[in-house]
C-alpha positions as CSV (number, residue, x, y, z in Angstrom):
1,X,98.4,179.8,18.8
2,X,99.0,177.4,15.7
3,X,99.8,180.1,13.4
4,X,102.6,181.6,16.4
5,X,104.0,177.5,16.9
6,X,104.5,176.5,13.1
7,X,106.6,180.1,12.8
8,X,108.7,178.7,15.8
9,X,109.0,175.0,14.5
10,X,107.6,174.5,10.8
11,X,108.6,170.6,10.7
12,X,105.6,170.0,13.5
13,X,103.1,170.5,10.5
14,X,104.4,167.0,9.1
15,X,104.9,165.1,12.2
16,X,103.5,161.7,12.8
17,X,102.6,160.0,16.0
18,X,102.9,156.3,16.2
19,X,99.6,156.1,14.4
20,X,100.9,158.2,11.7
21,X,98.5,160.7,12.1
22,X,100.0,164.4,11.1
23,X,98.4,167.4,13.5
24,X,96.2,168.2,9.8
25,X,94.7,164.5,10.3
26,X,93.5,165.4,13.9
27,X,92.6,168.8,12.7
28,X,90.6,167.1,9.8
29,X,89.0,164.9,12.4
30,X,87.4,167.7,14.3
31,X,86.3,169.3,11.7
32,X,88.5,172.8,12.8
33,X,88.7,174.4,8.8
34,X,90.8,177.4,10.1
35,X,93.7,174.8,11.6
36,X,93.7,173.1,8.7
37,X,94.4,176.0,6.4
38,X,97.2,176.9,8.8
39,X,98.6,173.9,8.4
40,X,98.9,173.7,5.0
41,X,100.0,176.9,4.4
42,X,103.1,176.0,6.7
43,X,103.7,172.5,4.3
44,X,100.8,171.0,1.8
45,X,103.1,167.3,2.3
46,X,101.1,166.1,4.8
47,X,98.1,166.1,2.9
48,X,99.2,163.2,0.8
49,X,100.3,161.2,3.8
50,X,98.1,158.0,5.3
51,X,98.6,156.6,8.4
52,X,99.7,153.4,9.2
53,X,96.7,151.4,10.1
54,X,95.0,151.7,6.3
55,X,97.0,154.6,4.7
56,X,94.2,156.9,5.0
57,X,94.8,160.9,4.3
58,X,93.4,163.6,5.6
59,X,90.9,163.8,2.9
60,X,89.2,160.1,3.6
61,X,89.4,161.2,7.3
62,X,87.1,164.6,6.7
63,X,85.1,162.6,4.5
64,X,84.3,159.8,6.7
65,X,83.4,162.7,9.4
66,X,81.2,165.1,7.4
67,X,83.6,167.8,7.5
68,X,82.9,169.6,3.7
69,X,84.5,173.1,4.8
70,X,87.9,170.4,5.4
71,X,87.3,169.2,2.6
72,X,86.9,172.4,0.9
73,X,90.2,173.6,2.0
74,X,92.0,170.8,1.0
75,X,90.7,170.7,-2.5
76,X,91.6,174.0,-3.0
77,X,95.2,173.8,-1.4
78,X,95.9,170.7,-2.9
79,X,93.5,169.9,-5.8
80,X,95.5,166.2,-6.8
81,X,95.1,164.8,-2.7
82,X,91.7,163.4,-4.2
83,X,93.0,161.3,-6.2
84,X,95.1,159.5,-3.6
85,X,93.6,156.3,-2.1
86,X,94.3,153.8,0.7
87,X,95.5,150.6,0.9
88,X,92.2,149.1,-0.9
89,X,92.5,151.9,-3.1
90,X,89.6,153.7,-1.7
91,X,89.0,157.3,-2.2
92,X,87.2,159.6,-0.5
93,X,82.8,159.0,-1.9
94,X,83.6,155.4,-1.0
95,X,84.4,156.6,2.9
96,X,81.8,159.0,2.9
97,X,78.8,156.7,1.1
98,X,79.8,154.0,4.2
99,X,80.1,156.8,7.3
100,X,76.9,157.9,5.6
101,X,77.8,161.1,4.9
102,X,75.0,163.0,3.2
103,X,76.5,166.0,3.0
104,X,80.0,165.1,1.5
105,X,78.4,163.3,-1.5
106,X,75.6,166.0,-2.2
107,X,78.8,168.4,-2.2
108,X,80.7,166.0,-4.9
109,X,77.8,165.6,-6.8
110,X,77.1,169.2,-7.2
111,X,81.0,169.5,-8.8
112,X,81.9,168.1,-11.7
113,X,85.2,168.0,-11.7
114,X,85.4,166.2,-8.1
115,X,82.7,164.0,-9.8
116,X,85.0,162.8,-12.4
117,X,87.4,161.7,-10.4
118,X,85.6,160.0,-7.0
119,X,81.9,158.8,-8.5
120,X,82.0,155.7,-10.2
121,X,86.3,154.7,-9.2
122,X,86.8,150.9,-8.1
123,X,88.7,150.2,-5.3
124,X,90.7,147.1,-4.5
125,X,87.6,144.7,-5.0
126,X,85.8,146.3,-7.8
127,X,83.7,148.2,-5.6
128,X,82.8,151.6,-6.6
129,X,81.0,153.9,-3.9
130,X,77.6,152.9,-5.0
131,X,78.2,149.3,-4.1
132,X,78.9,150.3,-0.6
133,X,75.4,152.5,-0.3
134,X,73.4,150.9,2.2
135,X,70.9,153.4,3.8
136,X,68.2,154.2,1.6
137,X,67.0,157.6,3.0
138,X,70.0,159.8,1.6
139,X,70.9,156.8,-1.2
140,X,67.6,157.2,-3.5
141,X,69.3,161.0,-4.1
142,X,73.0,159.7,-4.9
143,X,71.1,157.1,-7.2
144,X,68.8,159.2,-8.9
145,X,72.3,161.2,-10.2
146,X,72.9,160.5,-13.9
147,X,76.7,160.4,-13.7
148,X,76.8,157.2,-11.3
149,X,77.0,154.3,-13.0
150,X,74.6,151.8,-12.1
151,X,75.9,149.0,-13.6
152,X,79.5,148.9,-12.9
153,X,80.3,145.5,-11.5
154,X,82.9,144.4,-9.1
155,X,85.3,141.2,-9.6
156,X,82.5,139.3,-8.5
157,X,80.6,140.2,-11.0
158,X,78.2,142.2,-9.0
159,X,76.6,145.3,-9.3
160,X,75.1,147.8,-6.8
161,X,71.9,146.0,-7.0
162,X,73.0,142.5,-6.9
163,X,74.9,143.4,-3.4
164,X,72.3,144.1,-1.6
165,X,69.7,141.3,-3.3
166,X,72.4,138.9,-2.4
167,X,73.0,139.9,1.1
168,X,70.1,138.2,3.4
169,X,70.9,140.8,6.4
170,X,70.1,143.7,4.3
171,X,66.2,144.5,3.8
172,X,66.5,147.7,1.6
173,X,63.6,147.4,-0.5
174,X,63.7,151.7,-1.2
175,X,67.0,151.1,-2.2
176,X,66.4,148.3,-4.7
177,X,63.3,150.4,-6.4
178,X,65.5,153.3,-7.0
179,X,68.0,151.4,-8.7
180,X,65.7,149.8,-10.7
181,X,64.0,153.5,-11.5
182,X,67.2,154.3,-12.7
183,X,68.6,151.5,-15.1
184,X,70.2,149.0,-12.7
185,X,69.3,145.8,-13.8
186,X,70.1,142.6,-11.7
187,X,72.2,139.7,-12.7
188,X,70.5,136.6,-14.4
189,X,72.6,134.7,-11.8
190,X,73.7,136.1,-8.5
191,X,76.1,134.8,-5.5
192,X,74.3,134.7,-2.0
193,X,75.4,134.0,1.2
194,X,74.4,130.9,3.3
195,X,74.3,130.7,7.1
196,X,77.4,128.5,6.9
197,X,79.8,131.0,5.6
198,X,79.5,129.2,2.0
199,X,78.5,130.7,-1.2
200,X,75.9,128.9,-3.8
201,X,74.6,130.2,-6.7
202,X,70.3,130.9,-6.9
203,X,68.9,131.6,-9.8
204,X,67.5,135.3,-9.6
205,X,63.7,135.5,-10.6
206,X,62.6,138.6,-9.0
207,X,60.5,136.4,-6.4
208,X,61.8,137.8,-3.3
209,X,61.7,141.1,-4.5
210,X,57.9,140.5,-5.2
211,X,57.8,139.3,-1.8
212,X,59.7,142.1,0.2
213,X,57.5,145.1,-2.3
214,X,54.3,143.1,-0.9
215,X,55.2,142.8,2.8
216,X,55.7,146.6,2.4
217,X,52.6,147.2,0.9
218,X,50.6,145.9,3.6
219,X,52.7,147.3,6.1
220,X,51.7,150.4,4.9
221,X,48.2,149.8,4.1
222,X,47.8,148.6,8.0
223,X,49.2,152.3,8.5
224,X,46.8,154.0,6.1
225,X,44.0,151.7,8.0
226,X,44.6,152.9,11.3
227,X,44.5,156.4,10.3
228,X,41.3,156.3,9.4
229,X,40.0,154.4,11.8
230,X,41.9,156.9,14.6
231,X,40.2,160.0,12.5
232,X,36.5,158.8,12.0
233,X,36.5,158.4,15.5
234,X,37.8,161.9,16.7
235,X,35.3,163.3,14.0
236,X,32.5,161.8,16.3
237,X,34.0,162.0,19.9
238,X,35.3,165.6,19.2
239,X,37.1,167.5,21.9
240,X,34.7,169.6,24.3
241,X,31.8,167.3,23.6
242,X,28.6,168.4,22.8
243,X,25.8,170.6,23.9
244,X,23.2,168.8,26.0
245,X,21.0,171.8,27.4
246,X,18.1,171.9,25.6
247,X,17.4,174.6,23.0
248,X,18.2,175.4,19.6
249,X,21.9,174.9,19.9
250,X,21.2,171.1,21.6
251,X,24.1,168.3,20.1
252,X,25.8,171.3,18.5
253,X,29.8,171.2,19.3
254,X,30.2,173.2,22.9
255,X,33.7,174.8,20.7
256,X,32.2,175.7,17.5
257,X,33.4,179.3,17.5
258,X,36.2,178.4,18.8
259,X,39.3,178.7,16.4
260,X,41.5,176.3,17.0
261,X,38.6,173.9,16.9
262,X,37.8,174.6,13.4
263,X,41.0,173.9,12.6
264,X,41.0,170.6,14.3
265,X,37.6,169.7,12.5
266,X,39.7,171.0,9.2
267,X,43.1,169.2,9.1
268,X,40.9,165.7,11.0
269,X,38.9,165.7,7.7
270,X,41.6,166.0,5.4
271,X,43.5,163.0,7.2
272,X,40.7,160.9,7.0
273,X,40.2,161.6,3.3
274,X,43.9,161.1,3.0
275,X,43.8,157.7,4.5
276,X,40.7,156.3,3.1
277,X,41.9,157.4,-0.4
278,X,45.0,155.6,0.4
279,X,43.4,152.1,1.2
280,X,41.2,152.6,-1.8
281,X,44.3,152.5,-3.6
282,X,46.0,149.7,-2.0
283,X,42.9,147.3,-2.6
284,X,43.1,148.6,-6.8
285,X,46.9,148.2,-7.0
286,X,46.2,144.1,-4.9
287,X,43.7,143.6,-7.8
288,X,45.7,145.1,-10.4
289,X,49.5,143.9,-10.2
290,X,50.5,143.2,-13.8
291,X,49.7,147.2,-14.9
292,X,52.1,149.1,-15.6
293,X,52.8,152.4,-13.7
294,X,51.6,150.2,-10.7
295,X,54.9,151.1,-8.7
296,X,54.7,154.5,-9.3
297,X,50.7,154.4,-8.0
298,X,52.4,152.9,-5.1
299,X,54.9,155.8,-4.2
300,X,51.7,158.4,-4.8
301,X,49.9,156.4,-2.0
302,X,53.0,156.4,0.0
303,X,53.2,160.3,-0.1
304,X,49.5,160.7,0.6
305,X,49.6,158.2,4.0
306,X,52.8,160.2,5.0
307,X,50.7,163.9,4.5
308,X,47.7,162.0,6.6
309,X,49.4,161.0,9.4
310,X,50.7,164.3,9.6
311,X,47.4,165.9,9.1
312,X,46.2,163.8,11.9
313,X,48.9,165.0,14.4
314,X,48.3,168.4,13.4
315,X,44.7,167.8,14.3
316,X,45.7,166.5,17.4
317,X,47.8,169.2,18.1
318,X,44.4,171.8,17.5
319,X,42.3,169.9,19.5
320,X,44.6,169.7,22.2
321,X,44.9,173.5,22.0
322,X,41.0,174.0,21.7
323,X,40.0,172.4,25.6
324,X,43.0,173.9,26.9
325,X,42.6,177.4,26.2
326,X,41.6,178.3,29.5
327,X,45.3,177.1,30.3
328,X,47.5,178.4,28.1
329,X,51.0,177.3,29.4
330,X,50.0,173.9,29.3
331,X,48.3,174.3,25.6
332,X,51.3,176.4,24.4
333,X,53.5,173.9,26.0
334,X,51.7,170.7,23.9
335,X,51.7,172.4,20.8
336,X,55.2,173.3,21.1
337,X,56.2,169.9,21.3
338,X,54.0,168.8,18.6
339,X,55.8,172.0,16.7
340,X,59.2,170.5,17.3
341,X,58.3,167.2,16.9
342,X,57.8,167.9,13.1
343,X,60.7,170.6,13.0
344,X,63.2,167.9,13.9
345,X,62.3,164.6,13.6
346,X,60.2,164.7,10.0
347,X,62.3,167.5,8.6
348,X,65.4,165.5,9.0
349,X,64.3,162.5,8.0
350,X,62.0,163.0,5.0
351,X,64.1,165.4,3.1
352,X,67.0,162.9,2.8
353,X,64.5,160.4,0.7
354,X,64.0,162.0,-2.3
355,X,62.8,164.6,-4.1
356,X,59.0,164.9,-3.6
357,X,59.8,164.0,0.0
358,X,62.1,166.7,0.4
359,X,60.0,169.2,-0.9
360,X,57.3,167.5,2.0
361,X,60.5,168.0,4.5
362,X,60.8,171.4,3.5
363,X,56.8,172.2,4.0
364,X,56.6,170.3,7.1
365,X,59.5,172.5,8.4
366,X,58.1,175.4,8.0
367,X,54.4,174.8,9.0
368,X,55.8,174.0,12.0
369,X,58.0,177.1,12.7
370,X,55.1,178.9,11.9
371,X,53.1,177.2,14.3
372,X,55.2,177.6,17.1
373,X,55.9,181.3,16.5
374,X,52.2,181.5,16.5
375,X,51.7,179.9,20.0
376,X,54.0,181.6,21.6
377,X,53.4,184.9,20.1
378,X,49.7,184.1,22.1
379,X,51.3,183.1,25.1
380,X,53.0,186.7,25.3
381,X,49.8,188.3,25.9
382,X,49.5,186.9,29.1
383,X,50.6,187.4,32.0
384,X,54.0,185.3,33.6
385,X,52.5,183.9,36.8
386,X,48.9,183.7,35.4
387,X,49.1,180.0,33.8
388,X,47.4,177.6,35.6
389,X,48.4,173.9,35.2
């Protein structure tokens, strides 16, 4: 239908409303890829054309939504619209790093050329994208990228790192020890912002950066703690209790043969390995803080606490399934959510850290699809109208 009304009336493809939106700014909006070619194959003008609020184009607009295939398009119809800006002379990384748009700068990052031209530009203030970063679980990625300069300052004389030290709303602690890990290094003096809307200078000493790294170690280490305390106790109070006929088998587990108990038993132990080693750790790191590779001990720990609480819901998962075998739509229907629960939730989240954590999302992911194809591949050997809740 676009394609048969822009043969019929061409000038509609550079139209503006009162906002001075074109029809390819609401197509870039919604993300429709196919409109937006139409659109500029009928006139590429409108690409360069902001609105009238903040003289945004349709490239800062697909940006700020997560639209890559828009994006895509409009690189390729109209390779010079990236280098257009707003009104603060902000391109289209520094909408996407504020939207949080993970995907947009992965997509930058992986071309060089875009790269060039977005990754370390200043707008009006000095900013470059990287001082706008402020959520850590896609930011230790963009950060860990060579080409972005960690040390550009703004006309504040600010870098990335001394934004968010400075700020006293902000508490990104992840963020702050992956710009460190890469070469940012923070001002000897810094500006922070007082409750009264007034600005002072404080003398930075790395004191509350101690501070904040310390509250998150224990945080964690009261993780790690209960862990172990959860998983010593299922080893002991396992599920189906124990034999207590006399005889040869007396005090033995009542679901010994029983598969899914085994692997209950399996992935409890690992946990509680898991967690123990990891508050062994946190007690050497308390008593050794001035050694070096301490902070990368730390993030080791931090992986191992995140595999044993997953361990331990895995093992909760098995157990569950073990005592409800003799109801399998209930059991199928528990470890489906526990299934899902990783498939969603930890996938989503842990492979937008970094790295290792990724690699964790990734395994995590597919355990768990594994899992659930296993369940309900079991479940199809019973009969419909034979579960009993």
């Amino acid at each position: 239908m676009t394609k048969e009304i822009l043969e019929k009336k061409k000038d509609l493809a550079i139209a503006a409303d009162e906002k001075g939106w074109t029809p390819l700014h609401y197509a870039a909006f919604y993300g429709r890829a196919s409109i937006v070619t139409q659109l500029l194959e009928a006139d590429k003008r409108s690409a360069y054309m902001g609105d009238e609020a903040d003289k945004k184009t349709v490239l800062h607009i697909a940006a700020s939504k997560g639209h890559v295939n828009v994006m895509k398009q409009l690189i390729s119809y109209c390779p010079d619209c990236c280098e257009v800006v707003d009104q603060r002379r902000r391109n289209a990384l520094h909408y996407a790093l504020e939207k949080h748009q993970s995907r947009i700068t992965t997509f930058v990052l992986k071309d060089s050329w875009l790269s060039n031209i977005l990754l370390n530009a200043k707008d009006v203030d000095g900013n470059t994208p990287l001082h706008l970063l402020n959520v850590s679980l896609f930011g230790t990625r963009f950060i860990g990228d060579a080409s972005v300069d960690k040390m550009a300052f703004n006309k504040e004389n600010m870098n990335a790192l001394d934004v968010i030290v400075a700020d006293d709303s902000r508490n990104e602690i992840y963020l702050e020890q992956a710009l460190k890990k890469n070469g940012a290094e923070s001002g000897h003096r810094i500006l922070r912002k007082s409750y009264g809307g007034h600005r002072k200078l404080k003398e930075n000493k790395g004191v509350e950066d101690r501070n904040k790294t310390n509250n998150v170690r224990e945080a964690h280490l009261v993780v790690a703690a209960l862990i172990a305390t959860v998983t010593f106790a299922a080893g002991f109070t396992i599920p189906g209790g124990y034999q207590s006929e006399k005889g040869p088998e007396q005090g033995f587990a009542v679901l010994s043969k029983n598969a899914a108990f085994k692997a209950f038993v399996i992935t409890n132990t690992i946990a509680l390995c898991m967690s123990s080693f990891s508050v062994l750790m946190h007690l050497y790191v308390s008593m050794h803080t001035k050694r070096k590779g301490i902070s990368a001990a730390f993030d080791v720990v931090l992986y191992i606490t995140m595999l044993a609480l997953i361990f331990m819901v895995v093992a909760f998962i098995t157990g569950t399934y073990a005592v409800l075998c003799h109801s399998p739509g209930l059991a199928i229907t528990a470890c489906v959510i526990g299934c899902f629960f990783f498939l969603i939730l930890t996938h989503a989240t842990l492979s937008e850290i970094s790295p290792p954590y990724q690699r964790l999302g990734q395994f995590v992911g597919q355990a768990s699809l594994l899992m659930t194809r296993m369940r309900i591949s079991s479940l199809s050997l019973w009969h419909p109208f034979s579960f009993k809740y």
